[in-house]
Structure formats: structure tokens, C-alpha cells
C-alpha atoms as a printed R data frame, in Angstrom:
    type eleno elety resid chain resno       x      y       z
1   ATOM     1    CA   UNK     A     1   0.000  0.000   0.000
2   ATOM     2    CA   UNK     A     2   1.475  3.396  -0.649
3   ATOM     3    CA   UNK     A     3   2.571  5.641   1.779
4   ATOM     4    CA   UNK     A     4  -0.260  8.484   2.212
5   ATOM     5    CA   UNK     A     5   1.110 12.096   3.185
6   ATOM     6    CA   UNK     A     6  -1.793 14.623   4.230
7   ATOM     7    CA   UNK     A     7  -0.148 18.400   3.506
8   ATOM     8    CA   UNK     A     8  -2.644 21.185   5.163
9   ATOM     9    CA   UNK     A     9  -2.294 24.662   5.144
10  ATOM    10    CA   UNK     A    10  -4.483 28.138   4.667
11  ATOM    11    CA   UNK     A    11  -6.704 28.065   1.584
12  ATOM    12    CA   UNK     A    12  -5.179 32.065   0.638
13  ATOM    13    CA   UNK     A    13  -1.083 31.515   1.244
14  ATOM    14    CA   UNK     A    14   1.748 33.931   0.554
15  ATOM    15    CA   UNK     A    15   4.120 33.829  -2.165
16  ATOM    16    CA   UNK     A    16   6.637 31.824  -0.499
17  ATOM    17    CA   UNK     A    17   3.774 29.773   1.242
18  ATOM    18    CA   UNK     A    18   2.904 27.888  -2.540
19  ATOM    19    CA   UNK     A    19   6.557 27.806  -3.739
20  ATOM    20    CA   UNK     A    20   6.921 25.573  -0.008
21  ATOM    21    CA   UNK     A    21   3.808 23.861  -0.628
22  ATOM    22    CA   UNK     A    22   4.473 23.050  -4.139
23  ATOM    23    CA   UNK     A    23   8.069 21.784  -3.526
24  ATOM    24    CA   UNK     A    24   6.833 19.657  -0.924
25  ATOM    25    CA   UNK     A    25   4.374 18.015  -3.256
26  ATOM    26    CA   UNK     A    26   7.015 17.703  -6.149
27  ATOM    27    CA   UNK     A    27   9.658 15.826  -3.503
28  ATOM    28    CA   UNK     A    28   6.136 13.618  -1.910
29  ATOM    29    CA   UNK     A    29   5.503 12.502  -5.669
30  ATOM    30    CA   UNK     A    30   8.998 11.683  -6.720
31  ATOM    31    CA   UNK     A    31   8.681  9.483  -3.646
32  ATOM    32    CA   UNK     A    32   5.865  7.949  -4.524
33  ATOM    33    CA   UNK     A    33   3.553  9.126  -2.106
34  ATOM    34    CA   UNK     A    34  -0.349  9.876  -2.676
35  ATOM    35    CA   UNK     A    35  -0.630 13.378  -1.937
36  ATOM    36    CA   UNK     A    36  -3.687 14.135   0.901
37  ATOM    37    CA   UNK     A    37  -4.905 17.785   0.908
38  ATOM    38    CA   UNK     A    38  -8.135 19.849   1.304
39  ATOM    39    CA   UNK     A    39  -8.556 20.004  -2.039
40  ATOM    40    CA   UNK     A    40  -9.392 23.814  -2.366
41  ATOM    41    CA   UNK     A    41  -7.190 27.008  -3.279
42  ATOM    42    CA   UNK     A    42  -4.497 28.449  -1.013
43  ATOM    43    CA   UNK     A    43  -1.489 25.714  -0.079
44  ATOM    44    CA   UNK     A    44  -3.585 22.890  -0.976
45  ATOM    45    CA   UNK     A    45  -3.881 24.353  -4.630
46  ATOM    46    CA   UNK     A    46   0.232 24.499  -4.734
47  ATOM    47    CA   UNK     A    47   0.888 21.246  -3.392
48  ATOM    48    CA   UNK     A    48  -1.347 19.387  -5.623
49  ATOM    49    CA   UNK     A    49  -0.004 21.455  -8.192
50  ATOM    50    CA   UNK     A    50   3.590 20.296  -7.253
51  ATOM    51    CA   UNK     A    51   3.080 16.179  -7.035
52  ATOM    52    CA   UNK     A    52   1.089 16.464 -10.320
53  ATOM    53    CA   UNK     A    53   3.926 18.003 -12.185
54  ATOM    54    CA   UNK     A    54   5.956 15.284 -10.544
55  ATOM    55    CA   UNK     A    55   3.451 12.526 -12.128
56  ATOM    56    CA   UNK     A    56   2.202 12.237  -9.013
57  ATOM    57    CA   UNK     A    57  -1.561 10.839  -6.999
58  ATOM    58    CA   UNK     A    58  -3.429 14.100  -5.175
59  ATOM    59    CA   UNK     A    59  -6.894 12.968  -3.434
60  ATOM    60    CA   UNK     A    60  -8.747 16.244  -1.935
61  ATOM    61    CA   UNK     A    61 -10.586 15.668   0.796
62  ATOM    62    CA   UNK     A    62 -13.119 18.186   0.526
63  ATOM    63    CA   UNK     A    63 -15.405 19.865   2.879
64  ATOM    64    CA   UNK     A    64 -18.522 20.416   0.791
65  ATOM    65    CA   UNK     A    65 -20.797 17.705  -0.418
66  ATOM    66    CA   UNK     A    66 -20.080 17.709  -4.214
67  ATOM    67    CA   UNK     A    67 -17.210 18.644  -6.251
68  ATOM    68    CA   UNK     A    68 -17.781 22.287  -7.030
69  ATOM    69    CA   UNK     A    69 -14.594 24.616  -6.619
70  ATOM    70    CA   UNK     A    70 -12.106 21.603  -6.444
71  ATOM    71    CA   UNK     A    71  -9.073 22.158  -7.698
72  ATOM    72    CA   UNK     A    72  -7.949 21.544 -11.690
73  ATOM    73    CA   UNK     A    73  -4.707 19.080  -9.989
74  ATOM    74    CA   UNK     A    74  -6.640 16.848  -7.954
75  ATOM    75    CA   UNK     A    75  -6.498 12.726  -8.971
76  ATOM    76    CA   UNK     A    76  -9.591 12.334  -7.185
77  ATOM    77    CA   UNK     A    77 -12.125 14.992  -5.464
78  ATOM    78    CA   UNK     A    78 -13.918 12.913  -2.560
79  ATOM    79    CA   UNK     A    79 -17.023 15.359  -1.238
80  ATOM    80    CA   UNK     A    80 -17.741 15.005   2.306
81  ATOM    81    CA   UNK     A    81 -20.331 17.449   3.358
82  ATOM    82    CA   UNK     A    82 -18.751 17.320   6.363
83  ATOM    83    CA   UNK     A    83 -17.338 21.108   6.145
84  ATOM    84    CA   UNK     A    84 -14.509 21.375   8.632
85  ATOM    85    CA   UNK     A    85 -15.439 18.175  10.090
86  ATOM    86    CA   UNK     A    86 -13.506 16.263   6.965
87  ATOM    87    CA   UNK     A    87 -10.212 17.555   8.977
88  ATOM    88    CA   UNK     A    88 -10.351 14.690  10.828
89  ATOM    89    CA   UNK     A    89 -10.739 12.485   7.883
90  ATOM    90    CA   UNK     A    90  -7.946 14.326   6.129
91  ATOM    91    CA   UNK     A    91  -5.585 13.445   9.277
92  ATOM    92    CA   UNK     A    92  -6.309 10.370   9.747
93  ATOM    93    CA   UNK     A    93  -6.371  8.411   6.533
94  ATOM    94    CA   UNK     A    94  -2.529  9.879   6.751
95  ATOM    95    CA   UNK     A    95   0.753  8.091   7.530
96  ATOM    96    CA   UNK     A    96   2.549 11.633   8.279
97  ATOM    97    CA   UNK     A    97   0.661 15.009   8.210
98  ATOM    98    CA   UNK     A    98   3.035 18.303   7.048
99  ATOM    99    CA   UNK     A    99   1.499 21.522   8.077
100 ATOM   100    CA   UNK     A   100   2.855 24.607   5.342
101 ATOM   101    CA   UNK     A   101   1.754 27.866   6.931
102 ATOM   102    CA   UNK     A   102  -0.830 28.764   9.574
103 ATOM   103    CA   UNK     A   103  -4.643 29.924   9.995
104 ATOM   104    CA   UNK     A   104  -7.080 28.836  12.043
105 ATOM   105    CA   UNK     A   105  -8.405 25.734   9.449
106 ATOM   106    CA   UNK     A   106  -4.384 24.962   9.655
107 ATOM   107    CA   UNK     A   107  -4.262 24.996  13.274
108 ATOM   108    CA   UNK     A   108  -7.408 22.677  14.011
109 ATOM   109    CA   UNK     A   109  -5.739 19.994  11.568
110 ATOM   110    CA   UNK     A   110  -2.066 20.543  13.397
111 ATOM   111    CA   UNK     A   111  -4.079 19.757  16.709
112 ATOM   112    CA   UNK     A   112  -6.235 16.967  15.021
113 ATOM   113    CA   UNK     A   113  -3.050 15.105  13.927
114 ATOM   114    CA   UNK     A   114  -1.219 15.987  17.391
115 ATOM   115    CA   UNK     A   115  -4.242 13.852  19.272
116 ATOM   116    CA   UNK     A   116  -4.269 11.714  17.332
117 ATOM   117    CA   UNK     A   117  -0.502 10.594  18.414
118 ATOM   118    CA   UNK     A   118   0.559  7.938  15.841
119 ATOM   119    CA   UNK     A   119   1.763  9.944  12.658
120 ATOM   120    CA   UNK     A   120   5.080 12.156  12.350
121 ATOM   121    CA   UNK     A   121   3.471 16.267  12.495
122 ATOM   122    CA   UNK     A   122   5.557 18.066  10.997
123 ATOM   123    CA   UNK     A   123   5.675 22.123  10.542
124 ATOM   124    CA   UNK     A   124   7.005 24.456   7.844
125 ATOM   125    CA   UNK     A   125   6.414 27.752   9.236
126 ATOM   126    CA   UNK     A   126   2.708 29.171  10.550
127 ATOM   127    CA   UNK     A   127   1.998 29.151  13.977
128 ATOM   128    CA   UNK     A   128   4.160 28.972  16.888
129 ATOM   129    CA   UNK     A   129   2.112 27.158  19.706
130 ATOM   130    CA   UNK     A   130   3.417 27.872  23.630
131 ATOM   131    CA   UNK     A   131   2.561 25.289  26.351
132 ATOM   132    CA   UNK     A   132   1.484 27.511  29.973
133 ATOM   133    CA   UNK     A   133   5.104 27.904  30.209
134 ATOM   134    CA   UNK     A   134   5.923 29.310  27.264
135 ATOM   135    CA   UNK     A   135   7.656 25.916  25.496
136 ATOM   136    CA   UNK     A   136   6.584 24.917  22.417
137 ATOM   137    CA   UNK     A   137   4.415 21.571  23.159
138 ATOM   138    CA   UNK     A   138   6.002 18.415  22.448
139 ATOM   139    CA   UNK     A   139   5.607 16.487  19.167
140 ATOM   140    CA   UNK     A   140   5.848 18.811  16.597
141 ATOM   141    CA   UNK     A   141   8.377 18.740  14.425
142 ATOM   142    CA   UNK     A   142   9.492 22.079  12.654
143 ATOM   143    CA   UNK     A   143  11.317 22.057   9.514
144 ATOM   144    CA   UNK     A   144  13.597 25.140   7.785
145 ATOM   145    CA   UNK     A   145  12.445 24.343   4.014
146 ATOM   146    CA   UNK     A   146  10.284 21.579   2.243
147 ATOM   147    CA   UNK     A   147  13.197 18.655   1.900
148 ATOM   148    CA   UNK     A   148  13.710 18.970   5.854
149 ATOM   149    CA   UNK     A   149   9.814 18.562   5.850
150 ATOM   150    CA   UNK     A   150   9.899 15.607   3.699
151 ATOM   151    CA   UNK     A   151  12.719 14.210   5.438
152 ATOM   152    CA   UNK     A   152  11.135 14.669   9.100
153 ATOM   153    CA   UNK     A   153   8.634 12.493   8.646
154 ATOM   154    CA   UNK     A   154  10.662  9.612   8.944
155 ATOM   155    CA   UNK     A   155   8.852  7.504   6.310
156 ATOM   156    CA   UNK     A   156  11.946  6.734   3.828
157 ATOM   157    CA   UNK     A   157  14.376  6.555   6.515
């Protein structure tokens, strides 16, 4: 079964935002991963953008019940109705989740994967979460560019 890598970040991202989001789907596809993603515009848009130039597999998981507004690089658009609810879905039908970027869609799938405690989480940029004390909570793995990323989830090792 192929590995499955869920990338989430903010559905409007900056410039460097989609050139990191896009990388890291080019490096996920030359490894032969299946892309997971929202599905939408934003980061989502430039990583699906990124493994499909690489000959890549993207699956959107997407929050509305049909396929309206899905993006033009998706392999397969799967409709949940579920709105922000298909999060979870997204998180956990993944062997690693990378987070590119931050907003508050972002956030709720960084904590999503985080509870769910079995798959790599791994950050390029976005938020910067403080425990009570100030530390960053435990877990989360932050990366300096999109090979790092790659490389942090530990699934080629």
C-alpha cells in the first residue's frame, strides 16, 4: 500500500507559502507518495499542483458535499459534506501530516493530527504554539524548508 502524506495549510497563502507547498508536493511525488490535501485554493492548490507536475496521486478531501470549486490538480475529489469536520478524515487516513503555513483551518488539523498521536506532524512555518510555560508543546516537528519537511517524517528513513 502506498505511503499516504496529508499536507494542510491556509486556503489564501503567501508567495513563499505555494513555492513551499508546491516543492513539498514535487519531492512527496517523486517518492511515490499519494498526496492528501483539502482540495481547495491556497497551499492545498500548490501542493497538488507540485506532485502532479511530478506525475504524481493528489486525493482532496473536501469539505462540501459535491465537487464544485475543487481544484484543476486533484487525482480524485472525494465530497464530504462534512465542512470542517472532513479535517479529521484528512488526518487520519494519513501516515505523516506536514502543516505549510498557519490559519485557524491549519491549526485545528495541526491539533487533530497531534491527538491523534501515531503519525510524524511536521511544521514548515505558521503558527508557533506555547505550552502555559511558554515551550513549544512536544511532538511537533518544525522544519527550515520543504526537503527537511519531507525528510522529518521519517517515512523513507
Amino acid at each position: 500500500m502506498a505511503v499516504q502524506v496529508a499536507v494542510c495549510g491556509p486556503s489564501r497563502c503567501s508567495a513563499p507559502q505555494w513555492r513551499q507547498a508546491e516543492e513539498t508536493g514535487r519531492l512527496l511525488a517523486a517518492r511515490s507518495a499519494v498526496v492528501l490535501c483539502g482540495g481547495y485554493g491556497g497551499v492545498m492548490a500548490a501542493v497538488a499542483a507540485g506532485a502532479r507536475s511530478a506525475g504524481g496521486i493528489v486525493v482532496g478531501v473536501l469539505s462540501a458535499a459535491d465537487r464544485a470549486g475543487a481544484g484543476p490538480d486533484l487525482t480524485v475529489a472525494l465530497p464530504t459534506g462534512m465542512g470542517q469536520g472532513r479535517n479529521t478524515v484528512l488526518v487520519n487516513a494519513a501516515d505523516a501530516v506536514i502543516v505549510v503555513g498557519g490559519s485557524w483551518g491549519t491549526l485545528s488539523e495541526l491539533a487533530l493530527a497531534m491527538r491523534r498521536g501515531r503519525v510524524p506532524v511536521v511544521q514548515l512555518g505558521g503558527w508557533h504554539v506555547q505550552d502555559e510555560d511558554g515551550r513549544p508543546p512536544g511532538g511537533v516537528l518544525h522544519a527550515s524548508d520543504p526537503q527537511e519537511a519531507v525528510a522529518m517524517t521519517g517515512l523513507w528513513s
